[in-house]
C-alpha positions as CSV (number, residue, x, y, z in Angstrom):
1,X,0.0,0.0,0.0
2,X,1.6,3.9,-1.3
3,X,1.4,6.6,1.1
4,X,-1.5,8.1,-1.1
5,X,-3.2,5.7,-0.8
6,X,-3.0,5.2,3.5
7,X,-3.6,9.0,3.0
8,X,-6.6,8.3,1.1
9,X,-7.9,6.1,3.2
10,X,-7.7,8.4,6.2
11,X,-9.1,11.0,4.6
12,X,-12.2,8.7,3.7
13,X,-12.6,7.5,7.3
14,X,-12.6,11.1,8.9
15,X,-15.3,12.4,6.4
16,X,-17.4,9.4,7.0
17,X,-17.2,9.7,10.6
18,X,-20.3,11.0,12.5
19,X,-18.1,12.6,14.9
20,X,-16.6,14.8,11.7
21,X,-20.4,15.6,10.7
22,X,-21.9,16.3,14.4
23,X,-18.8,19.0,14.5
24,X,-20.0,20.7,11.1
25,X,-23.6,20.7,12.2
26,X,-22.4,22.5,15.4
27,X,-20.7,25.2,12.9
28,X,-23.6,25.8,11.0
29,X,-25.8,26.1,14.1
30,X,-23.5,28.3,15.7
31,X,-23.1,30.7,12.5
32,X,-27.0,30.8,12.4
33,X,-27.6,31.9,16.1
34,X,-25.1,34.6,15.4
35,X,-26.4,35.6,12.0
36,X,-29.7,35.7,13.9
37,X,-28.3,37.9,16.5
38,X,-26.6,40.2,14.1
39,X,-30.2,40.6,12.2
40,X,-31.4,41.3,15.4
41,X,-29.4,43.6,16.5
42,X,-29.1,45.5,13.1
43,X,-33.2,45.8,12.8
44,X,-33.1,47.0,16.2
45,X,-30.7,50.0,15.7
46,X,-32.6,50.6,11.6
47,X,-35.7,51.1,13.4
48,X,-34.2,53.1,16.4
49,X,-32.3,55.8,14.1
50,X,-35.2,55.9,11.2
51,X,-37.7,56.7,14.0
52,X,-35.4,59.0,15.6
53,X,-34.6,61.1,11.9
54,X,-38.8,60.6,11.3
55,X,-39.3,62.6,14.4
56,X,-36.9,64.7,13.9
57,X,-38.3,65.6,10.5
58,X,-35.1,65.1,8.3
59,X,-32.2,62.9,8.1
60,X,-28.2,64.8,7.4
61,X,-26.1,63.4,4.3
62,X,-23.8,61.5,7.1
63,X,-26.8,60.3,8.8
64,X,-28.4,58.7,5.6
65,X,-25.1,57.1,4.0
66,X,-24.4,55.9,7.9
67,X,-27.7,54.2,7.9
68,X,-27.4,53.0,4.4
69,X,-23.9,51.9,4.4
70,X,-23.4,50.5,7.7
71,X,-26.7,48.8,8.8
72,X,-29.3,49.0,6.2
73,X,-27.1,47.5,3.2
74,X,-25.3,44.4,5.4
75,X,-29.3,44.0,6.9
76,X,-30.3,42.7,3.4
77,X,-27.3,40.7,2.7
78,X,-27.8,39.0,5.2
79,X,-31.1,38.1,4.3
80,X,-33.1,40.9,6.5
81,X,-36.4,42.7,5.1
82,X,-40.1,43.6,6.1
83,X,-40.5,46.3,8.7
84,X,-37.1,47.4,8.6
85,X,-37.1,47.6,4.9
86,X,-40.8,49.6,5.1
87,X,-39.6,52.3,7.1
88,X,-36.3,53.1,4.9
89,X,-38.4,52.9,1.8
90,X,-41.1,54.2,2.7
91,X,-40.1,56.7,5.5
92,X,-36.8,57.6,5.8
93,X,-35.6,58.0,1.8
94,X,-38.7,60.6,1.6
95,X,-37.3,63.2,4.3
96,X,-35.4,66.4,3.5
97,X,-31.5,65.7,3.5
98,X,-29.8,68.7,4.9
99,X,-27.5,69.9,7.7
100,X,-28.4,70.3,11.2
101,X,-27.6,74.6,10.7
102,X,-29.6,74.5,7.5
103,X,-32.7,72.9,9.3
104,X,-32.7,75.5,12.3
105,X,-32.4,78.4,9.9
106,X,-35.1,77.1,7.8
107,X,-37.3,76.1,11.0
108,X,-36.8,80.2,12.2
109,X,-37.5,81.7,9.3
110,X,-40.7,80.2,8.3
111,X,-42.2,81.1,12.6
């Protein structure tokens, strides 16, 4: 017997071992309680912010790529959607982007 062949064969007898599936089962479970967790965490903070900017009554250039880039964006990759998605579609990319002075000056001169 060649050494490729005893290496073959050990190969063969790890990848049919239940011991070697059992350990990528726990991987996979583990991955999806933290993907979970992540989603969770992410919708969390979308909804926080958006409610926070609707209230507000507008959202600054930072604020929106922030959202966008940083939570929104992974949020869907990762396979996120509904009420999250709703209030950025529906709420959020409809308010006035401007800076915080621009706002006040605007909100004093129309009083």
């Amino acid at each position: 017997m060649s050494t490729i062949e005893v290496i073959v064969a050990i190969v063969c007898a790890v990848i049919a071992s239940t011991g070697f599936w059992t350990f990528i089962q726990s991987l996979k479970k583990s991955k999806s309680a933290e993907t979970r967790m992540l989603m969770g965490l992410a919708h969390d903070r979308i909804m926080y912010l958006s409610m926070h900017y609707i209230k507000r009554g507008y959202i600054t250039k930072e604020e929106y790529e922030d959202l966008i880039t940083y939570l929104y964006e992974p949020y869907l990759e990762l396979g996120g959607n509904g009420s999250a998605r709703h209030i950025i579609e529906d709420q959020v990319d409809k308010l006035p982007v401007t800076s915080h002075e621009e706002w006040k000056t605007r909100k004093n001169v129309t009083k």
